[in-house]
PQR file with spaces between the fields and no chain letter, atoms N, CA, C, O and H, PARSE charges and radii, in Angstrom:
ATOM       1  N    UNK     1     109.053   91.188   82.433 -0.4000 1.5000
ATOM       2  CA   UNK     1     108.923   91.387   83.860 -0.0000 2.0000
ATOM       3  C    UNK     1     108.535   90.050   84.486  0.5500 1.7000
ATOM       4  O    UNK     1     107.663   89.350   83.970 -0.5500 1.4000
ATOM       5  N    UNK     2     109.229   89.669   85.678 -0.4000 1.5000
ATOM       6  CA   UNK     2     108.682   88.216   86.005 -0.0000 2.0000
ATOM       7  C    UNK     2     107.443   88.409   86.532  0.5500 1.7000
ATOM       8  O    UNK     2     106.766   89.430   86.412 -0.5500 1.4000
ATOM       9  H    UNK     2     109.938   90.237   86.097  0.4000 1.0000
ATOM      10  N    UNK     3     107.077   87.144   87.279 -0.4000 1.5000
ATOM      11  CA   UNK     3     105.738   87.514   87.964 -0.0000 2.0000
ATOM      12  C    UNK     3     105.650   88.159   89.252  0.5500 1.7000
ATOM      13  O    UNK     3     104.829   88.915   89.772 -0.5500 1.4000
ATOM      14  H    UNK     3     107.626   86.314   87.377  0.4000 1.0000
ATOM      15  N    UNK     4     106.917   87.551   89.671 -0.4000 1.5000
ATOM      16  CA   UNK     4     106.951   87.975   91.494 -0.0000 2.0000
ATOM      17  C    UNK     4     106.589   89.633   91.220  0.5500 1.7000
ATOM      18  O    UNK     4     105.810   90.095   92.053 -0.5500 1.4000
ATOM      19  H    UNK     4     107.584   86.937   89.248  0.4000 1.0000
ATOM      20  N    UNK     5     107.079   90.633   90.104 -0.4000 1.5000
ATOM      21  CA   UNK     5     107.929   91.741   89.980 -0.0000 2.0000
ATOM      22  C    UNK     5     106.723   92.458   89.303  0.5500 1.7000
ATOM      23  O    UNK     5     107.017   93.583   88.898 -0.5500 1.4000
ATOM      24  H    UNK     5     107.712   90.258   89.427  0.4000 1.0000
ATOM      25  N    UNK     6     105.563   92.113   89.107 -0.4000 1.5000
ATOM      26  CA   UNK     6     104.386   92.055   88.305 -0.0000 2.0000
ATOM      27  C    UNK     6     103.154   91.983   89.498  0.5500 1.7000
ATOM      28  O    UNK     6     102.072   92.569   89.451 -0.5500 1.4000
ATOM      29  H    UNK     6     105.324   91.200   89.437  0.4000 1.0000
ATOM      30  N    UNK     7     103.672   91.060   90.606 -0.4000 1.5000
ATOM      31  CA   UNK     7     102.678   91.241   91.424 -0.0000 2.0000
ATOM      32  C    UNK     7     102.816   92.474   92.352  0.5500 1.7000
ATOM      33  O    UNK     7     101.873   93.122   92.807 -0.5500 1.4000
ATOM      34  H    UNK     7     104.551   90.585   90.644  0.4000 1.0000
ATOM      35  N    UNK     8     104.764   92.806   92.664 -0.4000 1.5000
ATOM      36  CA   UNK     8     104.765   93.522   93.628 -0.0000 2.0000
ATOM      37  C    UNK     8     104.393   94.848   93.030  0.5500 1.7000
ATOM      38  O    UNK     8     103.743   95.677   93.668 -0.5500 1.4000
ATOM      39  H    UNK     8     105.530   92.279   92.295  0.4000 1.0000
ATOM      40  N    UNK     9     104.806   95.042   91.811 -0.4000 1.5000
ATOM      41  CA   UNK     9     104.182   95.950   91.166 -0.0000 2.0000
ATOM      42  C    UNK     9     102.524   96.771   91.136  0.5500 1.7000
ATOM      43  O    UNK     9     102.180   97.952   91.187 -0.5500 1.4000
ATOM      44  H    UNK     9     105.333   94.369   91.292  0.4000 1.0000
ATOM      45  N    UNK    10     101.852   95.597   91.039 -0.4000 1.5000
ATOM      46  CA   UNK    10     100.288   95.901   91.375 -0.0000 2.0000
ATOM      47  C    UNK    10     100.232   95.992   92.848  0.5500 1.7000
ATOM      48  O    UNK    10      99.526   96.954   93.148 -0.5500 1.4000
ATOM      49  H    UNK    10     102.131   94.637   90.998  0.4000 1.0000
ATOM      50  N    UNK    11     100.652   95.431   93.800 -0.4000 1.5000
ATOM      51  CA   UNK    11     100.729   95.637   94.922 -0.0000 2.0000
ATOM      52  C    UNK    11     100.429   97.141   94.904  0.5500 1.7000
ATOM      53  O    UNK    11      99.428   97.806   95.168 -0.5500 1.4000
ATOM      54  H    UNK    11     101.226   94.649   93.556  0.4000 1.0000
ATOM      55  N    UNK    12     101.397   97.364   94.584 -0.4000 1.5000
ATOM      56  CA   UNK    12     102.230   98.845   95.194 -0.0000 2.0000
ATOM      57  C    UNK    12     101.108   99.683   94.712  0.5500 1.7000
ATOM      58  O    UNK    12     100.381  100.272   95.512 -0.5500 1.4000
ATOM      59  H    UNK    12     102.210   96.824   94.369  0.4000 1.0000
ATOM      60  N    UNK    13     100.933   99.761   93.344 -0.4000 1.5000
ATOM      61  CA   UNK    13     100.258  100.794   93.052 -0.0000 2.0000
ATOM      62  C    UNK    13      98.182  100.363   93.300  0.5500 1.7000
ATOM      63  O    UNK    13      97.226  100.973   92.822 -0.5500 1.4000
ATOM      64  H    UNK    13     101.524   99.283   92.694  0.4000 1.0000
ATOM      65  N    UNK    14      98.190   99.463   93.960 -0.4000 1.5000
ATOM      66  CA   UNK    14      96.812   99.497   94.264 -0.0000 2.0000
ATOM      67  C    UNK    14      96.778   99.961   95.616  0.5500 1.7000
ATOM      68  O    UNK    14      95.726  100.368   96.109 -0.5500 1.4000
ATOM      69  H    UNK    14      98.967   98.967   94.349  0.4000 1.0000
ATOM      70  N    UNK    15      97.874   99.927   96.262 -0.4000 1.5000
ATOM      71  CA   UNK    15      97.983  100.473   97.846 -0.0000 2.0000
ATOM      72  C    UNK    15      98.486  101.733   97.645  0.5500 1.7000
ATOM      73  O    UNK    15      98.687  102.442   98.631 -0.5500 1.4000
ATOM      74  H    UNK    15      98.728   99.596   95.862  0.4000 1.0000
ATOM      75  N    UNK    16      98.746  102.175   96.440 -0.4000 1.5000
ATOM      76  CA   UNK    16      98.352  103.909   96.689 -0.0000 2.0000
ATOM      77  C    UNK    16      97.469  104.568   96.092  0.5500 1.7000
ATOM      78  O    UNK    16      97.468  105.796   96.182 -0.5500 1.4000
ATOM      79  H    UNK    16      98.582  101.600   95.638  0.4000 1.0000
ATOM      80  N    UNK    17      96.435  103.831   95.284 -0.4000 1.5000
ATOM      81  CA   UNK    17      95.432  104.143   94.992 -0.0000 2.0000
ATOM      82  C    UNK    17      94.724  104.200   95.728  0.5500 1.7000
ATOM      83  O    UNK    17      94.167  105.295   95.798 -0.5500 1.4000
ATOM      84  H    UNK    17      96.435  102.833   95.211  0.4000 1.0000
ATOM      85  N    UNK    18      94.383  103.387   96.488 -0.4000 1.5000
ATOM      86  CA   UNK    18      93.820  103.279   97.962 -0.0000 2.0000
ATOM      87  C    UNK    18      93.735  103.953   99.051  0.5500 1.7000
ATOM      88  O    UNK    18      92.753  104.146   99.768 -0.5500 1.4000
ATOM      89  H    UNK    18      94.835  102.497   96.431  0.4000 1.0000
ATOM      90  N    UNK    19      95.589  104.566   99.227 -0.4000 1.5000
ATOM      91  CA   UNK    19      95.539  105.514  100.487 -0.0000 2.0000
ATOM      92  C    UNK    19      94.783  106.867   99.693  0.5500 1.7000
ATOM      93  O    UNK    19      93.987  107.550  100.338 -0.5500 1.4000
ATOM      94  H    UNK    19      96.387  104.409   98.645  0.4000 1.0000
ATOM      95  N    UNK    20      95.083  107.185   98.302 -0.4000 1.5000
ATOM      96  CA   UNK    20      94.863  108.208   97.522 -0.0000 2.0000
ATOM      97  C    UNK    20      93.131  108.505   97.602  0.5500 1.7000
ATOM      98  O    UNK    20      92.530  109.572   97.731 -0.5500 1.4000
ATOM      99  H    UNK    20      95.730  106.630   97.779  0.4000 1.0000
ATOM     100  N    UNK    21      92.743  107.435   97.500 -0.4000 1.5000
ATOM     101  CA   UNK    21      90.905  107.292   97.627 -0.0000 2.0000
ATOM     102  C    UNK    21      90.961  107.882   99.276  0.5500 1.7000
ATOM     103  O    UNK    21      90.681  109.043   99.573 -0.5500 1.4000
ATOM     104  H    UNK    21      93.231  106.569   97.395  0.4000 1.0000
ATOM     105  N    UNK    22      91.322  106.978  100.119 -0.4000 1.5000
ATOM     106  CA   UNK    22      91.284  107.206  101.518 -0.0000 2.0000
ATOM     107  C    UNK    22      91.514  108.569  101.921  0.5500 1.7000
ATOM     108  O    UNK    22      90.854  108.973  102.878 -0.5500 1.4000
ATOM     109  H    UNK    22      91.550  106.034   99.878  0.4000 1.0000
ATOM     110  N    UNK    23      92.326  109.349  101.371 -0.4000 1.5000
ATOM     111  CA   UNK    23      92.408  110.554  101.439 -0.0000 2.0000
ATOM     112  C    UNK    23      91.444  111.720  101.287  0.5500 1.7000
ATOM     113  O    UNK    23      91.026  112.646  101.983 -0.5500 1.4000
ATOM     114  H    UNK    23      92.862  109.021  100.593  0.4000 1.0000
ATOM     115  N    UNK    24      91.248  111.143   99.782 -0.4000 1.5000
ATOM     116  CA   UNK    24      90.164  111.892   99.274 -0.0000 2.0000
ATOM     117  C    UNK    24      88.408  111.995  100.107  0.5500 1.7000
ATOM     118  O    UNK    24      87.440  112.754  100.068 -0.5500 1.4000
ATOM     119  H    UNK    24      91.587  110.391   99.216  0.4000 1.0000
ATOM     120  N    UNK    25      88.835  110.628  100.853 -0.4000 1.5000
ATOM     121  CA   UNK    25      87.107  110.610  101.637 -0.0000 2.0000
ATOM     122  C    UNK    25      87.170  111.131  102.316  0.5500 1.7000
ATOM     123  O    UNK    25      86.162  111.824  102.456 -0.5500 1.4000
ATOM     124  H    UNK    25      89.621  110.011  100.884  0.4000 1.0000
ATOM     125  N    UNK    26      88.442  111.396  103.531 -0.4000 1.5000
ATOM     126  CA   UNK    26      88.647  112.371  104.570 -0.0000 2.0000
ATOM     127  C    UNK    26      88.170  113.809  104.142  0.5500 1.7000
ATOM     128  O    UNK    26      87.494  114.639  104.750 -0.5500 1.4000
ATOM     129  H    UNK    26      89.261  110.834  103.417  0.4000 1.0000
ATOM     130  N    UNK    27      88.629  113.822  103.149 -0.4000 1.5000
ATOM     131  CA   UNK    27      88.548  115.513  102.462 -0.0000 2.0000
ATOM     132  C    UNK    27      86.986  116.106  102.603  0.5500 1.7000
ATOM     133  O    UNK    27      86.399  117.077  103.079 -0.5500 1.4000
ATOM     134  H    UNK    27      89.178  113.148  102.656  0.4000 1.0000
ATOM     135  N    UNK    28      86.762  115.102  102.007 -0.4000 1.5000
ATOM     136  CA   UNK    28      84.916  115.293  102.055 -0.0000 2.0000
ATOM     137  C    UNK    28      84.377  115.065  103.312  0.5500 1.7000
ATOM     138  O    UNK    28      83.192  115.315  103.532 -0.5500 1.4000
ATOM     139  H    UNK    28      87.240  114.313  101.621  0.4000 1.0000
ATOM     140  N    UNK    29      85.080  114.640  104.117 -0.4000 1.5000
ATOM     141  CA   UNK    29      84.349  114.801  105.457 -0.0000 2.0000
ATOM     142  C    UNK    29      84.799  115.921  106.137  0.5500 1.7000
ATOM     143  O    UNK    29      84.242  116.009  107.231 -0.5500 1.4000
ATOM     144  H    UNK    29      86.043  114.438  103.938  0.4000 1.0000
ATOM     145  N    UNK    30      85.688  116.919  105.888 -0.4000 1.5000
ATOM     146  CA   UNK    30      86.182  117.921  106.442 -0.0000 2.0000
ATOM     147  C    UNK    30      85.060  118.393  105.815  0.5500 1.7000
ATOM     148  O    UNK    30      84.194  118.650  106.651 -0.5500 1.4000
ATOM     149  H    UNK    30      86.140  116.847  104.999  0.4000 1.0000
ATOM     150  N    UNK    31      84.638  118.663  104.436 -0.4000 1.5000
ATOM     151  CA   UNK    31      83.882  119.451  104.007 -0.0000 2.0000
ATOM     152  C    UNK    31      82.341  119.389  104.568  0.5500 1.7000
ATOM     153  O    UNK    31      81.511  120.279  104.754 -0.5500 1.4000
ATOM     154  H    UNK    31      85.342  118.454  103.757  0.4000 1.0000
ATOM     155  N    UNK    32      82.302  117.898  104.766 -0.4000 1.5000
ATOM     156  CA   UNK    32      80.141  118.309  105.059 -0.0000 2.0000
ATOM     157  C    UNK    32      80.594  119.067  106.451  0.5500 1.7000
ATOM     158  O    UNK    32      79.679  119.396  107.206 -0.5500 1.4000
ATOM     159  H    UNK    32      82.977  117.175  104.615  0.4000 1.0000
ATOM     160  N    UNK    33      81.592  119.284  106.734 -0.4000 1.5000
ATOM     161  CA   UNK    33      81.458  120.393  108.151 -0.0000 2.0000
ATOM     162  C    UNK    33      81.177  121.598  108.030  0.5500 1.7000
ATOM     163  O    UNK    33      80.539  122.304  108.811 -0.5500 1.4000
ATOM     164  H    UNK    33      82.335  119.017  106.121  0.4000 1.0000
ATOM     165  N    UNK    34      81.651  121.869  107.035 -0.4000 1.5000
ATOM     166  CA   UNK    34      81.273  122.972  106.235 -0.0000 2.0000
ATOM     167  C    UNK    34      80.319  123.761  105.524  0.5500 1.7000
ATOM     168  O    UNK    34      80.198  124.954  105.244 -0.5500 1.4000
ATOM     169  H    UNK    34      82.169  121.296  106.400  0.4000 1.0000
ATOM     170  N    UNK    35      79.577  122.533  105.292 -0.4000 1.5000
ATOM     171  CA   UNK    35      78.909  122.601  104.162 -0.0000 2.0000
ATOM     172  C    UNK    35      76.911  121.794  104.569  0.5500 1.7000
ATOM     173  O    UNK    35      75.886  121.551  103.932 -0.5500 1.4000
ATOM     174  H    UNK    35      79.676  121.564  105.520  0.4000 1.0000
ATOM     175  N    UNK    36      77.366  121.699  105.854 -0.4000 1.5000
ATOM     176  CA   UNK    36      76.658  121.100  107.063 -0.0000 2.0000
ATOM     177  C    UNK    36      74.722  122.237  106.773  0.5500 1.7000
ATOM     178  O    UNK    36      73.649  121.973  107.314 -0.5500 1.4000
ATOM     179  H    UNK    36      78.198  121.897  106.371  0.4000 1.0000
ATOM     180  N    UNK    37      74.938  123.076  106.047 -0.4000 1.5000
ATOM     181  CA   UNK    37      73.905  123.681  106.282 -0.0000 2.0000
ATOM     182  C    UNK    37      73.146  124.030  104.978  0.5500 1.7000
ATOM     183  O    UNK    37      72.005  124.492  104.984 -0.5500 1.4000
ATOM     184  H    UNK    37      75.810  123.291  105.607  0.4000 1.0000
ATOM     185  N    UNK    38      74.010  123.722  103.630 -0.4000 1.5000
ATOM     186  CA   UNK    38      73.567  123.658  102.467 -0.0000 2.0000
ATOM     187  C    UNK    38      73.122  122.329  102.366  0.5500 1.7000
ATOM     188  O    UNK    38      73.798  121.348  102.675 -0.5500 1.4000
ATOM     189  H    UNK    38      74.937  123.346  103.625  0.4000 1.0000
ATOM     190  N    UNK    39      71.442  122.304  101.727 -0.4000 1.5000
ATOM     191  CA   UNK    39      71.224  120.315  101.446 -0.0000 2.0000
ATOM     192  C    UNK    39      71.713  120.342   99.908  0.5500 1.7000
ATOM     193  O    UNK    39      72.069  119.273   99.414 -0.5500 1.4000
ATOM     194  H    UNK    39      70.892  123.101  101.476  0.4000 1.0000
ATOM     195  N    UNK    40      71.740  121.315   99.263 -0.4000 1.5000
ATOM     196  CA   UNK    40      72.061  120.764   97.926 -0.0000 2.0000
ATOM     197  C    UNK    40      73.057  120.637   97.979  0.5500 1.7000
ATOM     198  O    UNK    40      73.330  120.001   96.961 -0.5500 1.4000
ATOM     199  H    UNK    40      71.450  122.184   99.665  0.4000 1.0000
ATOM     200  N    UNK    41      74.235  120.869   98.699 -0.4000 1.5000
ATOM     201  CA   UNK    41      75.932  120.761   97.898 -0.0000 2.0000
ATOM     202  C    UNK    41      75.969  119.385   99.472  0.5500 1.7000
ATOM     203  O    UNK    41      76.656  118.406   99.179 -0.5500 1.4000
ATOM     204  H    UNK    41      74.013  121.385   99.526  0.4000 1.0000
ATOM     205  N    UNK    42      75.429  119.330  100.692 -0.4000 1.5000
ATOM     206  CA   UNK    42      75.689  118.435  101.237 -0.0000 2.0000
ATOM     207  C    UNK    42      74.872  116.861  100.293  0.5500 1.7000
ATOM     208  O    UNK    42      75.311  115.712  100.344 -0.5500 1.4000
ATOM     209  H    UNK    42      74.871  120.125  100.930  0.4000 1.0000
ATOM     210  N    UNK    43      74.119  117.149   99.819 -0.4000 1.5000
ATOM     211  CA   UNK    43      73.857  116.086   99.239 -0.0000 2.0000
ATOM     212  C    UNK    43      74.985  115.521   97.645  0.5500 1.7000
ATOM     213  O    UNK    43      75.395  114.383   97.417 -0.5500 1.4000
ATOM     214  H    UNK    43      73.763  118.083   99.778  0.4000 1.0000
ATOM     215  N    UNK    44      75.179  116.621   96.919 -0.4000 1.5000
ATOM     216  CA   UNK    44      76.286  116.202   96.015 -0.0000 2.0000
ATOM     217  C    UNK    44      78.053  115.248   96.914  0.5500 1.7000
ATOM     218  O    UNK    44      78.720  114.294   96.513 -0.5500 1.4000
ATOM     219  H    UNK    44      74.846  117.546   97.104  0.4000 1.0000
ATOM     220  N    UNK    45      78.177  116.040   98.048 -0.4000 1.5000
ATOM     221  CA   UNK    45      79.083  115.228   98.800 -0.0000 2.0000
ATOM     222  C    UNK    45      78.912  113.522   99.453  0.5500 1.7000
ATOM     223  O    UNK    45      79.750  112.629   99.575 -0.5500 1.4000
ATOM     224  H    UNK    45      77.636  116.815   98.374  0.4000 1.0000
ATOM     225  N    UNK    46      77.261  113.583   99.822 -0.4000 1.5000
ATOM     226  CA   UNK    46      77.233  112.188  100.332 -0.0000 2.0000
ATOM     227  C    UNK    46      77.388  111.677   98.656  0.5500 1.7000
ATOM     228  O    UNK    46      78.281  110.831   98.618 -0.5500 1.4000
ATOM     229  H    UNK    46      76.581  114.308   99.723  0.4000 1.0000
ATOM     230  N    UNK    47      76.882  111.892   97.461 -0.4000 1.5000
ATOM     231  CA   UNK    47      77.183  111.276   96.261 -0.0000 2.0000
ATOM     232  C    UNK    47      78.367  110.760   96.256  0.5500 1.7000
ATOM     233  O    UNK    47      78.574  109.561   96.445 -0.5500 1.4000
ATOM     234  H    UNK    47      76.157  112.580   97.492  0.4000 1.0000
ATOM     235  N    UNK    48      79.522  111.877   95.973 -0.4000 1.5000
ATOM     236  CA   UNK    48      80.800  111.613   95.916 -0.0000 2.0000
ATOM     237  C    UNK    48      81.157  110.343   96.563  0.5500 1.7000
ATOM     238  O    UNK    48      81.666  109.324   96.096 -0.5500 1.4000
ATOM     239  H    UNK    48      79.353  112.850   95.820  0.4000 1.0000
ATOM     240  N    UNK    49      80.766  110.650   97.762 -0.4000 1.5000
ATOM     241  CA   UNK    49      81.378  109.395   99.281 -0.0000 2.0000
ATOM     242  C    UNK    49      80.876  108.610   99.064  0.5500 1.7000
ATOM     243  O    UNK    49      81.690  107.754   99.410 -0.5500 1.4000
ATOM     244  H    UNK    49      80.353  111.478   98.141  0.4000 1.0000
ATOM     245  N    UNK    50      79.570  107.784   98.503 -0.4000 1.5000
ATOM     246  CA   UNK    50      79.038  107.130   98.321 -0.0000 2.0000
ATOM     247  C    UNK    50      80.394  106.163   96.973  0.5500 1.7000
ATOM     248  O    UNK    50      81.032  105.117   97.090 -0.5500 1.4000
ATOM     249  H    UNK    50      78.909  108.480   98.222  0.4000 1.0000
ATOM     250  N    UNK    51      80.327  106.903   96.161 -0.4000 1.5000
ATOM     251  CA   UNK    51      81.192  106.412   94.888 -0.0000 2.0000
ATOM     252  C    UNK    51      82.673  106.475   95.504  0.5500 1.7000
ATOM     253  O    UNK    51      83.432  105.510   95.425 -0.5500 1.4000
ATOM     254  H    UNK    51      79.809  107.753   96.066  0.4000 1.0000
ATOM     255  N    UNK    52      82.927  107.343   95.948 -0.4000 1.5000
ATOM     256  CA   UNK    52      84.456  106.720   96.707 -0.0000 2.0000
ATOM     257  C    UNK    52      84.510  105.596   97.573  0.5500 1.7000
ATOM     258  O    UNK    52      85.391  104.746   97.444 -0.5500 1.4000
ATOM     259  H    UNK    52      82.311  108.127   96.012  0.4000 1.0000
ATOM     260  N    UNK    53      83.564  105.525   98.514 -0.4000 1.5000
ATOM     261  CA   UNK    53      83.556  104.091   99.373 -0.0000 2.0000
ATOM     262  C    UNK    53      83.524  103.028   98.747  0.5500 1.7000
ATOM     263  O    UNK    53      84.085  102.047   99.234 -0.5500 1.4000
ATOM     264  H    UNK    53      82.848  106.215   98.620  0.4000 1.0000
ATOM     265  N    UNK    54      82.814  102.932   97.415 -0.4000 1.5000
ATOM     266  CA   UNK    54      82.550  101.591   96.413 -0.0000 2.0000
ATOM     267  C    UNK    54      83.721  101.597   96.243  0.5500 1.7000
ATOM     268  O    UNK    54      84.252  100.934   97.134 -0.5500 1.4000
ATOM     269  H    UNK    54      82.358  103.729   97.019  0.4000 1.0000
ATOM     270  N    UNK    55      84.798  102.213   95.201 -0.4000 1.5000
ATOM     271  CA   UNK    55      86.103  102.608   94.699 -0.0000 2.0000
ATOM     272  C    UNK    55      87.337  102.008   95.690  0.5500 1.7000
ATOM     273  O    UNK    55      88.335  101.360   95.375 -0.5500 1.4000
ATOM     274  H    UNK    55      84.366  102.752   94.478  0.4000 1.0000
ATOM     275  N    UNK    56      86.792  102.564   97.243 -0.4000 1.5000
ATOM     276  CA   UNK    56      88.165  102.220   98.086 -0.0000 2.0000
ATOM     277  C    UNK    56      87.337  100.564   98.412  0.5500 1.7000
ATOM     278  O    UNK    56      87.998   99.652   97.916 -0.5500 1.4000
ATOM     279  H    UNK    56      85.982  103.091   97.499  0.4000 1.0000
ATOM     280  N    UNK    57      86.624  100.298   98.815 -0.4000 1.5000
ATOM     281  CA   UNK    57      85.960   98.701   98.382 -0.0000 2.0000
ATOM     282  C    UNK    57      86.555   97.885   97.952  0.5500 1.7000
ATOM     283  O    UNK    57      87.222   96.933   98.359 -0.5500 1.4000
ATOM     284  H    UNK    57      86.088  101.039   99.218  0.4000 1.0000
ATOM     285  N    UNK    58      86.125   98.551   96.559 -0.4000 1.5000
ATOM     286  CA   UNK    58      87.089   97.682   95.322 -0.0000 2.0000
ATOM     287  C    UNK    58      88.551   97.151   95.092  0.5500 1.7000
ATOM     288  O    UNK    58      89.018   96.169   94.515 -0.5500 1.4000
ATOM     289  H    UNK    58      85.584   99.324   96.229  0.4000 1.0000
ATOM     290  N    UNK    59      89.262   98.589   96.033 -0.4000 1.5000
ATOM     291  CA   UNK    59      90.716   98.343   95.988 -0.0000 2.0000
ATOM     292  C    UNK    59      91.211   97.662   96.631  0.5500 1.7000
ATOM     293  O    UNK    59      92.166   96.941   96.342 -0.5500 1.4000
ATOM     294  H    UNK    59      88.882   99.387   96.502  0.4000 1.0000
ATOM     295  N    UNK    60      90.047   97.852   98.755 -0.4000 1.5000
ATOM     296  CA   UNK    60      91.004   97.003   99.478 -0.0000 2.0000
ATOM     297  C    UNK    60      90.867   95.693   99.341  0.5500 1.7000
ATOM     298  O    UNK    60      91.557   95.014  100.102 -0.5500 1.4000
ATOM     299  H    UNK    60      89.271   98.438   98.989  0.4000 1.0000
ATOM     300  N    UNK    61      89.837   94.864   98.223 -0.4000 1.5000
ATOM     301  CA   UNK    61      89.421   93.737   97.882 -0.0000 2.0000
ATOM     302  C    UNK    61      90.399   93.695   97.016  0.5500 1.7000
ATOM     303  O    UNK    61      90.996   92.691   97.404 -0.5500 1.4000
ATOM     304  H    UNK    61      89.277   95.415   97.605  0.4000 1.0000
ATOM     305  N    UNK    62      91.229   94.257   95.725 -0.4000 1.5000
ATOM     306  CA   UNK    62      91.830   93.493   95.271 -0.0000 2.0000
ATOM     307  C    UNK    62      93.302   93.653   95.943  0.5500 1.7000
ATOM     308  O    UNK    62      94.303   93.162   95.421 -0.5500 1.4000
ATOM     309  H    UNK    62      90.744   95.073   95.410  0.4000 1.0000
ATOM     310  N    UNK    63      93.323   94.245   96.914 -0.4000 1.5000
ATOM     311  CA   UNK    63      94.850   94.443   97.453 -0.0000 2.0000
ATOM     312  C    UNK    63      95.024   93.320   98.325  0.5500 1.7000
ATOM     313  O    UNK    63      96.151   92.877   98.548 -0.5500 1.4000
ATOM     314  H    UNK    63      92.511   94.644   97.339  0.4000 1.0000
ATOM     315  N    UNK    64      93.866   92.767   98.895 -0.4000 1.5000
ATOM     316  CA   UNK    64      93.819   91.568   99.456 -0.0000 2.0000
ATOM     317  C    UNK    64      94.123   90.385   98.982  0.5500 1.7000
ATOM     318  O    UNK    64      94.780   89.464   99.467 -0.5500 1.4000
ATOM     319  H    UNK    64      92.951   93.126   98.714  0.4000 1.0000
ATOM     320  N    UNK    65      93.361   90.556   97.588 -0.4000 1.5000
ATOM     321  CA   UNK    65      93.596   89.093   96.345 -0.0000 2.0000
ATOM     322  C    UNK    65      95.036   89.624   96.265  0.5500 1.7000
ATOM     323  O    UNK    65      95.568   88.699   96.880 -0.5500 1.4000
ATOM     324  H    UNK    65      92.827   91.305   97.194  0.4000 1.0000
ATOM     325  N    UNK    66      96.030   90.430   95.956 -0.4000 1.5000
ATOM     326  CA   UNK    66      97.515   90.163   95.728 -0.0000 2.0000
ATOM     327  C    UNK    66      97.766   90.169   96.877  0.5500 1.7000
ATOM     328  O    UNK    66      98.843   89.587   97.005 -0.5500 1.4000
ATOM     329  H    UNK    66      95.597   91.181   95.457  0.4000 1.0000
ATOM     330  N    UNK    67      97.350   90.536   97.941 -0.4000 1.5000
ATOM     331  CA   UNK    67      98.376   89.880   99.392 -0.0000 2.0000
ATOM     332  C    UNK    67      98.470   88.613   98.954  0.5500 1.7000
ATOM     333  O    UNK    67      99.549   88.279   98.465 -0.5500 1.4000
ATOM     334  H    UNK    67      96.475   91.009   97.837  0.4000 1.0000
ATOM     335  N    UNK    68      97.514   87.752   99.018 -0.4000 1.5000
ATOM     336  CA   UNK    68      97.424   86.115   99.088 -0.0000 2.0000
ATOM     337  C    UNK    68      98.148   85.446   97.988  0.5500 1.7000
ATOM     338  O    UNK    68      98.665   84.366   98.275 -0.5500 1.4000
ATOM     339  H    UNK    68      96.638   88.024   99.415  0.4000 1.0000
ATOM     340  N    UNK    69      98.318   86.017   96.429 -0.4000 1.5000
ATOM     341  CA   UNK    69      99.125   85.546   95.659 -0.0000 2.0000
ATOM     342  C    UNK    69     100.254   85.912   95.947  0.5500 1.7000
ATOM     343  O    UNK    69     101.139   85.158   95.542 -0.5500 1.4000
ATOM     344  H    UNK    69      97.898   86.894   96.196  0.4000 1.0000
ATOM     345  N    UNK    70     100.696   87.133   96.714 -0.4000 1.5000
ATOM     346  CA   UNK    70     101.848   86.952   96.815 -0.0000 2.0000
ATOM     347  C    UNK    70     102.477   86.447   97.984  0.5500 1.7000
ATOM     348  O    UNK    70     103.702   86.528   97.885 -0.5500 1.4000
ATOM     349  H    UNK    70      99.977   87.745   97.043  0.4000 1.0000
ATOM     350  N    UNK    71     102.108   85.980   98.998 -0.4000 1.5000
ATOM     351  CA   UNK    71     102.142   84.984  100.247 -0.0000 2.0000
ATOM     352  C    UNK    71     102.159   83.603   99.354  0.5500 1.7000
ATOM     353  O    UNK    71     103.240   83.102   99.661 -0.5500 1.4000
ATOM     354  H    UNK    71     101.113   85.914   99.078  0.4000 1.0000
ATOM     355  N    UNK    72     101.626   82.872   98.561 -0.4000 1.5000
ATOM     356  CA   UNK    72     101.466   81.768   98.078 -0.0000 2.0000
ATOM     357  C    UNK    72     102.571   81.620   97.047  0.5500 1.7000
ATOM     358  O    UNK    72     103.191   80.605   96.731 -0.5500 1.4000
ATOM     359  H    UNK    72     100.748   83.279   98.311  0.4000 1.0000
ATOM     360  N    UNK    73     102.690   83.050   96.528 -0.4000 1.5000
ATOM     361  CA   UNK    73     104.393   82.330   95.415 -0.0000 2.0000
ATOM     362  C    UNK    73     105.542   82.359   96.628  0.5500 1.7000
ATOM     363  O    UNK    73     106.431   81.552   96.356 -0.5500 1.4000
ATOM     364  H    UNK    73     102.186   83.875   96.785  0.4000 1.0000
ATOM     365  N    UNK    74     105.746   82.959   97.711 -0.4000 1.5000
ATOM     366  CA   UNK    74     106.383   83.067   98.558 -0.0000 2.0000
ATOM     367  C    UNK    74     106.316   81.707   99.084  0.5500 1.7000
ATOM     368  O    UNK    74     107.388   81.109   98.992 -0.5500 1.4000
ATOM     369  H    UNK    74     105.024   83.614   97.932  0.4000 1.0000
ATOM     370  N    UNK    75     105.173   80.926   99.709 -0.4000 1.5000
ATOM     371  CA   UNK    75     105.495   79.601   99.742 -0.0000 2.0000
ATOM     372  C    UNK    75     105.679   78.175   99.559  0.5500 1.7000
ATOM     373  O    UNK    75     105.750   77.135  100.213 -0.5500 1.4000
ATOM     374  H    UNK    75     104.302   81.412   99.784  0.4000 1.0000
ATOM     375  N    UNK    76     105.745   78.843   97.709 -0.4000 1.5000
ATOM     376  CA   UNK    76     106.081   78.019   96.587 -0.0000 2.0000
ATOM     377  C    UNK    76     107.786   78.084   96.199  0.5500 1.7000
ATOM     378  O    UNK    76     108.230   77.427   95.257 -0.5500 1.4000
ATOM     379  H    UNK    76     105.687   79.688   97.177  0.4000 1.0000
């Protein structure tokens, strides 16, 4: 696999890991609406969100590092 084809590759699938996380946090915010009056299961949800926000963090940081490598083989 070359590199260009290696980066667009990670590209891709870190930007749907990402929307996939992003999704998933929405979800949980539909739920503390729900769930708005239990502290024990509203507190297991801020957990979750807590560890998904690190997670989507993580991703849009490295989706950023392959934007820039792949802008830079582009103007190589």
């Amino acid at each position: 696999m070359s590199t260009r084809r290696n980066i667009k590759y990670h590209y891709l699938k870190t930007k749907m890991a990402l929307n996939e996380t992003v999704q998933r946090i929405l979800d949980i915010n539909r739920k503390r609406r729900y769930f708005g009056e239990d502290p024990v299961r509203k507190e297991e949800l801020n957990e979750e969100l807590k560890v998904l926000n690190a997670v989507a963090e993580n991703q849009a940081l490295r989706l950023k590092t392959i934007e820039v490598r792949m802008s830079q083989e582009n103007a190589a």
